[in-house]
C-alpha positions in Angstrom: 0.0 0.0 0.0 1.5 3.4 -0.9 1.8 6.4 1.7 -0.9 7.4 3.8 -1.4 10.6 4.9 -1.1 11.2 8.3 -3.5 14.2 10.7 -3.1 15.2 13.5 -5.9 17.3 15.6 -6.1 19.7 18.3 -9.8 20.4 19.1 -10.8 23.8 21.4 -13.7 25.4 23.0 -16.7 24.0 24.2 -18.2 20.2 23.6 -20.2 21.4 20.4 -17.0 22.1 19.3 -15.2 18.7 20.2 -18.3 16.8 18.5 -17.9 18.5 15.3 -13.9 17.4 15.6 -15.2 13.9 16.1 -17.4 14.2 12.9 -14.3 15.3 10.5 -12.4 12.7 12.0 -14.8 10.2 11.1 -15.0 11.6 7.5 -11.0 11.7 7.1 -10.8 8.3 8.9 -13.4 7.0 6.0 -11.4 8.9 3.1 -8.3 6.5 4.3 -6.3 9.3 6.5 -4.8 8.3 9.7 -5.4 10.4 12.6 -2.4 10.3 15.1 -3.4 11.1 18.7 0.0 13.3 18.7 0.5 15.5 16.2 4.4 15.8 15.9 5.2 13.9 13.2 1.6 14.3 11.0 2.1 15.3 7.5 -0.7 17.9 8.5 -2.5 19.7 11.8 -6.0 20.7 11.8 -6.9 23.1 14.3 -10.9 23.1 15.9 -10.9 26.6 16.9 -12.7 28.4 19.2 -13.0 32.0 18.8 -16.2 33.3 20.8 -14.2 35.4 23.2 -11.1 37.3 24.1 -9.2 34.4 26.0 -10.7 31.6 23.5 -8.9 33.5 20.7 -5.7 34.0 22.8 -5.8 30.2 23.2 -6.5 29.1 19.4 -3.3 31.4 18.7 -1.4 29.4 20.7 -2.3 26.6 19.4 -1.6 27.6 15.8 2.0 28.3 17.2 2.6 25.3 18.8 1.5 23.4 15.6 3.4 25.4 13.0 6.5 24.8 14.8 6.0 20.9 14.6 4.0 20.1 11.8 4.6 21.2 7.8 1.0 22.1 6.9 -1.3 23.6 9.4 -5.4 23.9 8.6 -7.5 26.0 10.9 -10.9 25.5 11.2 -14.3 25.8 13.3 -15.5 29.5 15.3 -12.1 31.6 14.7 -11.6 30.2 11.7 -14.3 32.6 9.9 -12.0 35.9 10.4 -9.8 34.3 7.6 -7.6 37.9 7.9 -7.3 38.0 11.1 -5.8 34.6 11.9 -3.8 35.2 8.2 -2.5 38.5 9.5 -0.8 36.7 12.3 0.4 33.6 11.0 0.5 34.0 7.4 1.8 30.2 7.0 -1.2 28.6 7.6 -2.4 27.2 4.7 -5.5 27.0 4.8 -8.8 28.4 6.5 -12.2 27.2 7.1 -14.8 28.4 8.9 -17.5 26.1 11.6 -18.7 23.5 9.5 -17.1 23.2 6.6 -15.8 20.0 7.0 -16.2 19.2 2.7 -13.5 22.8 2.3 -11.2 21.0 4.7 -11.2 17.7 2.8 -10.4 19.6 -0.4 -7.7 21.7 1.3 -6.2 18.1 2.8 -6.4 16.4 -0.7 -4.1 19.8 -2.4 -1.9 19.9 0.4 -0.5 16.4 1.4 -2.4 14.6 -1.2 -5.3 11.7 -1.1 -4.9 8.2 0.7 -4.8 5.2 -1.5 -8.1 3.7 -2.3 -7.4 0.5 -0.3 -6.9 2.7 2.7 -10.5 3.8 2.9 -13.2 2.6 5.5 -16.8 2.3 6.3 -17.5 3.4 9.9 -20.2 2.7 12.4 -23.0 5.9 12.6 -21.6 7.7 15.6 -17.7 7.1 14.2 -14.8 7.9 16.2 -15.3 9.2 19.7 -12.7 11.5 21.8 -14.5 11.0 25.0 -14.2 8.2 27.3 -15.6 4.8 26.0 -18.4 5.3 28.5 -19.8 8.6 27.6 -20.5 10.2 24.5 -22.2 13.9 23.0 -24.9 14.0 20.8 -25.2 17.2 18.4 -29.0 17.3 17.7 -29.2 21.0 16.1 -27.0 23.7 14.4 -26.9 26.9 14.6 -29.0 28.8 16.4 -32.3 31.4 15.8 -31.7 33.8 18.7 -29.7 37.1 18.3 -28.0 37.8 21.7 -26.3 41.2 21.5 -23.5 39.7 22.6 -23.3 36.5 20.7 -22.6 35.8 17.2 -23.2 32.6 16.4 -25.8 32.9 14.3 -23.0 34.7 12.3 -20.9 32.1 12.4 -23.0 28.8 12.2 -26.1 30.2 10.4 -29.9 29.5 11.6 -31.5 27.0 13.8 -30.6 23.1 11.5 -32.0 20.5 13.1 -30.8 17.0 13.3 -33.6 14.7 11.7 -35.1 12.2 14.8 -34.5 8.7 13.5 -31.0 10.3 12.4 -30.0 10.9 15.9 -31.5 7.5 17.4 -29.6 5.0 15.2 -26.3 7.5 16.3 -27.4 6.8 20.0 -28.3 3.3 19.5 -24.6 2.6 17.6 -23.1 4.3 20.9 -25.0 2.0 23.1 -23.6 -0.9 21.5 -20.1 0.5 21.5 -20.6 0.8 25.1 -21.7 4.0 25.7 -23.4 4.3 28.9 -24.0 8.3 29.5 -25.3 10.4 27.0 -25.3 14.1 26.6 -27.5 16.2 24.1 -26.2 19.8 22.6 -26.9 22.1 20.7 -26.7 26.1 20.7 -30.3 26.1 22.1 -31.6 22.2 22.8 -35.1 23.5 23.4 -35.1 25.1 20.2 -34.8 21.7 18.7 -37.4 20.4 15.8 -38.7 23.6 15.4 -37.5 24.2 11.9 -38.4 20.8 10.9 -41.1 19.7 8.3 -42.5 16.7 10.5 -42.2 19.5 13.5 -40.7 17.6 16.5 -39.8 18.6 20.0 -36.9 18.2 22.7 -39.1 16.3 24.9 -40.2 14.2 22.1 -36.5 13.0 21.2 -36.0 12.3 24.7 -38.5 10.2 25.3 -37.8 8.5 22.4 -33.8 8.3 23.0 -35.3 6.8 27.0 -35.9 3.7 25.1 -32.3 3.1 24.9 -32.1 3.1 28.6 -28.7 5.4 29.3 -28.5 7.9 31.2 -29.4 10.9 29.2 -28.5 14.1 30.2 -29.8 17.6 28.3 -27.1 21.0 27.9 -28.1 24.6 27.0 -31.8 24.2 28.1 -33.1 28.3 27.6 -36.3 29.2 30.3 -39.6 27.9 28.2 -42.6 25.3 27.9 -40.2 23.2 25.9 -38.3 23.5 29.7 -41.5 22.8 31.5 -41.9 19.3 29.5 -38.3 18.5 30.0 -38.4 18.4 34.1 -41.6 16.3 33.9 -39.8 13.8 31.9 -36.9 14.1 34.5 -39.6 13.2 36.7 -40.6 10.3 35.4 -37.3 9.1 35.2 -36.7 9.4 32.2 -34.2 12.0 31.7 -31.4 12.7 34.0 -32.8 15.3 36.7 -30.1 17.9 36.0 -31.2 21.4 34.4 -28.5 23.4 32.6 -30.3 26.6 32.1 -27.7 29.5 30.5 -30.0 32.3 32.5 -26.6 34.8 31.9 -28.4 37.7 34.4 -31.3 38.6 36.0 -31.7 42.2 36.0 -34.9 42.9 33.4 -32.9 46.1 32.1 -30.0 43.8 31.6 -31.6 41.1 30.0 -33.1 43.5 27.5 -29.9 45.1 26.5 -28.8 41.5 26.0 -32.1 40.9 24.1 -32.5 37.7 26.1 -36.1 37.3 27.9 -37.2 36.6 31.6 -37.0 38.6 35.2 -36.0 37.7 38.3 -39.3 37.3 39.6 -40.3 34.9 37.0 -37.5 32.7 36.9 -37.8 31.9 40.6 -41.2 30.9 39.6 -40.1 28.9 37.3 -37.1 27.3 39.5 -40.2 26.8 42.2 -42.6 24.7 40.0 -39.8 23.0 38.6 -38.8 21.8 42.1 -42.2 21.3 42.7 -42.6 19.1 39.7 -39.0 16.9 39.9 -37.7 17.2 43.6 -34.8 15.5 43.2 -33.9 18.7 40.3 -30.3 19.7 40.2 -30.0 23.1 38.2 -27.0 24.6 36.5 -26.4 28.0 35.2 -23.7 30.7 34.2 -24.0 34.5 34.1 -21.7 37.5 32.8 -20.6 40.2 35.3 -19.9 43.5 33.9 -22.1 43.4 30.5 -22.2 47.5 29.3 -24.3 49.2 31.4 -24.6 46.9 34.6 -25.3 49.2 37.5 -23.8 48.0 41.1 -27.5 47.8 42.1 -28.6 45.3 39.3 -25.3 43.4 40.1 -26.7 43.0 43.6 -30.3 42.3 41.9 -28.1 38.9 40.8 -26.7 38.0 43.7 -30.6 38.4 45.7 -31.1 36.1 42.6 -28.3 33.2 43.7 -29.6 33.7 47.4 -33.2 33.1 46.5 -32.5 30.2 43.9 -29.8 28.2 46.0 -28.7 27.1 42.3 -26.6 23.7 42.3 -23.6 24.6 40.1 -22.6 27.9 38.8 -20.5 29.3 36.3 -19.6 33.5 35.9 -17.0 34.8 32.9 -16.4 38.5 33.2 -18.1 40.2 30.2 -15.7 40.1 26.9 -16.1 41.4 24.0 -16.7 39.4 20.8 -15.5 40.5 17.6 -18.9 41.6 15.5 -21.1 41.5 18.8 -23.6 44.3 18.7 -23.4 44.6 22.9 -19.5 46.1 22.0 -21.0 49.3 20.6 -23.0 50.0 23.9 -22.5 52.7 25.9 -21.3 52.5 30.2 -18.6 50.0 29.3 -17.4 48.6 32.6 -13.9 49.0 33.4 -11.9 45.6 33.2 -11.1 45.6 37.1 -14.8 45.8 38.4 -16.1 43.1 36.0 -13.4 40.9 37.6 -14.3 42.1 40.7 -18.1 41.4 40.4 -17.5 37.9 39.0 -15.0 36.9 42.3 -18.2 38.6 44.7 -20.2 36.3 42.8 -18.4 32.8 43.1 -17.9 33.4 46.5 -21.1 34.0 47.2 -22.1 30.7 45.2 -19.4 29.0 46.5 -21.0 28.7 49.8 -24.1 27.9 48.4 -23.0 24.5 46.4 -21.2 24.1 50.0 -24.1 23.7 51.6 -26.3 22.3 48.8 -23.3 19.5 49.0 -23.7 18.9 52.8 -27.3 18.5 52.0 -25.7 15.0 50.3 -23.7 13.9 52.8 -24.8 10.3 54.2 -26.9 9.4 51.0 -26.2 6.6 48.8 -26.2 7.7 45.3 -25.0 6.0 42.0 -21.7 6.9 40.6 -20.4 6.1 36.5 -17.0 5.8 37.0 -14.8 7.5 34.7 -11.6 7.0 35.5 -9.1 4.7 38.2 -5.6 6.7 39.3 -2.8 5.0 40.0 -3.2 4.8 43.9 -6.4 3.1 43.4 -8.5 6.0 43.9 -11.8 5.8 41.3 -13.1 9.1 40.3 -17.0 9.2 39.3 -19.5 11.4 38.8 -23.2 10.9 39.8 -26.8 12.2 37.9 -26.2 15.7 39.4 -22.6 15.8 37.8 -21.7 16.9 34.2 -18.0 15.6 32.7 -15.7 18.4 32.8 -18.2 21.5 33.7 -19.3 20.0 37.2 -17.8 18.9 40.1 -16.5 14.8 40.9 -16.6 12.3 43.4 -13.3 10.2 44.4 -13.8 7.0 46.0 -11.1 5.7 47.9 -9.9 2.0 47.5 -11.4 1.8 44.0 -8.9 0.1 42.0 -11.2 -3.1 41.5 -13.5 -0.6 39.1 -13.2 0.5 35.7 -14.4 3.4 33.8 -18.1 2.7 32.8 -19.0 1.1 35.7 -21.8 1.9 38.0 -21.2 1.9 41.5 -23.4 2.3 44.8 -21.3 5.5 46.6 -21.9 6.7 50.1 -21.1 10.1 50.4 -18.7 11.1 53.5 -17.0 14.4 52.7 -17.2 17.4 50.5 -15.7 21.1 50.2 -17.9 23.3 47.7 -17.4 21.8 44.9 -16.4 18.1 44.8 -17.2 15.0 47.2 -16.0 11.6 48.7 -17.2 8.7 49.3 -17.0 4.8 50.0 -18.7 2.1 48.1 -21.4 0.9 49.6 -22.2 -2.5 50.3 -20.6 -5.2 48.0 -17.7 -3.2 45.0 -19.8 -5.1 42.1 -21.1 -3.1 39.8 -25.1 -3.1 40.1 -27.3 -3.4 36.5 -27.3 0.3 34.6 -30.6 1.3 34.1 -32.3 5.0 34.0 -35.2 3.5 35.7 
């Protein structure tokens, strides 16, 4: 066989991002390229970039470096990779760049630059193709895009208008994942209870879920926005159907801000939605992030979001300092906040939270809860996470004397100990594994 082509990848940003690596991966992987999980000696380097804010962009210019100094051809692609001049202007020998999606421009750009595999070489994969997560966990892209026009977002700019994923599409990808082993798995899009709305044969969020529940993992919903698409996803969490944990991207609560930011709700409204939702699912864990510091925050309507964290006793919080993103409406606004009292606000903020999750965690302690285990360390210490726990984003739990477990197994865990945002515990009872099931 003659020479194949080798590619290596460095994938950036957020897990939307990292599916859409795994996706052109799959379609080199078919054409006959070899992906190399280190990308020193690769013939070529495609970079996944990520280039929604200020530190995001600092990061995918690193990366670029990095890669031009080990690899002869370097191919940028994904959020950055639509400001062609820009990333050109600093590293004019990249050689060539794509923006988000274009995975058909990158093949082409491959095939000029280090030449097509043999035909031998090529490939047919299973429907989810290659995974960069954990055997036991996997993401499920079930939209593009996005239909809402935050002022400071632009991905709608970058990755068009609300595309749907087609139903039976996305159920044989699940059901191939559940027979590769998948046991966990996690829906995303830019706004997953936009989804089906754009479709012909109209579909729903809580329709896909229900049927994906058929498949019996544990499913678990991101980027969940405040609406009756919300309301139908807690009361399948309450049938057990869905994972109970809520990632709702609320972003502020001040009805001034929230305006300026062209996003809807109040504070009054949301914790009457955070009540019923409790109400209807008890066992709810919810998740959010906020910006500190948009243009024209007031001290007062930052306090009118920390009366907000008080009141909702959220589960897990994220804060960024406001940024400015390149083509944003929100960086023309007036009352910019100075850099030093945006930091400031977001470190009042996670220390008020901070306590919060402290004490929403001693809450847990002497429970029994079930724990997917996603990794064993050397000194035999298992590290898991339970249904309230997201990979990466969320908090862990280590369980000493573990080493007779293995990631993707499903483990009884007493919790024992906790600081504000990750817990301990022992197995309970007998270290077998118990029978996965969601219900």
């Amino acid at each position: 066989m003659s020479h194949i082509p080798s590619v290596g990848f460095i994938s950036l940003g957020c897990a939307k991002n990292l599916y859409d690596t795994e996706r052109l991966s799959s379609l080199l992987v078919s054409l006959g390229y070899r992906i190399e999980s280190s990308y020193e000696n690769c013939d070529a380097v495609i970079i996944n970039s990520c280039g929604f804010i200020e530190p995001a962009i600092e990061e995918s210019l690193d990366a670029i470096s990095q890669a031009l100094e080990a690899a002869p051809v370097v191919i940028v692609t994904g959020c950055l990779g639509s400001r062609a001049d820009f990333i050109l202007e600093h590293y004019p020998q990249v050689q060539a760049v794509h923006g988000p999606g274009r995975r058909a421009a990158v093949v082409r750009s491959l095939e000029r630059l280090i030449g097509q595999p043999p035909m031998e070489a090529r490939v047919q994969l299973e429907p989810s193709g290659v995974l960069l997560t954990p055997v036991h966990y996997a993401y499920l892209k079930i939209a593009e895009g996005c239909r809402h026009h935050c002022s400071f977002c632009i991905i709608p700019q970058l990755r068009g208008q609300l595309r749907s994923r087609l139903p039976e599409t996305l159920y044989a990808e699940a059901s191939d994942l559940k027979r590769r082993g998948v046991r966990e798995l996690l829906l995303i899009a830019q706004d997953s209870s936009d989804y089906g709305l754009d479709l012909k044969e109209r579909s729903s969020l809580s329709k896909l879920c229900r049927s994906l529940a058929d498949l019996e993992l544990w499913l678990r919903v991101h980027y969940v926005y405040p609406s009756p698409e919300a309301d139908r996803l807690v009361e399948l969490m309450a049938e057990g159907l869905v994972l109970p944990y809520l990632d709702l991207p609320l972003q502020h609560v001040s009805l001034p801000i929230l305006r300026s930011m062209k996003r809807p709700g109040n504070l009054e409204q949301m914790l009457q939605n955070i009540e019923r939702w409790r109400s209807l699912c008890p066992d709810l864990t919810i998740r959010s992030t906020f910006i500190t510091g948009y243009p024209g925050e007031t001290e007062s309507q930052f306090e009118e979001l920390l009366d907000f964290l008080k009141a909702a006793r959220l589960d897990r919080v994220g804060c960024f300092p406001y940024s400015e993103v390149s083509g944003a409406a929100a960086n023309e606004l007036p009352q910019q906040v100075p850099e030093e009292i945006k930091e400031e606000r977001a470190e009042r903020l996670m220390q008020l939270q901070a306590q919060i999750s402290y004490d929403k965690l001693e809450e847990r302690m002497g429970t029994t809860t079930q724990v997917l285990i996603d990794y064993v360390s050397e000194d035999h210490e298992a590290i898991g996470r339970s249904k309230y726990e997201s990979p990466e984003v969320d908090g862990i739990i280590s369980i000493a004397e573990g080493g007779s477990l293995k990631p993707g197994d499903l483990v009884k865990v007493r919790l024992t100990a906790h600081d504000e945002h990750d817990l301990q515990g022992e197995l309970a009872d007998a270290p077998e594994p118990i029978q996965f099931s969601t219900r």
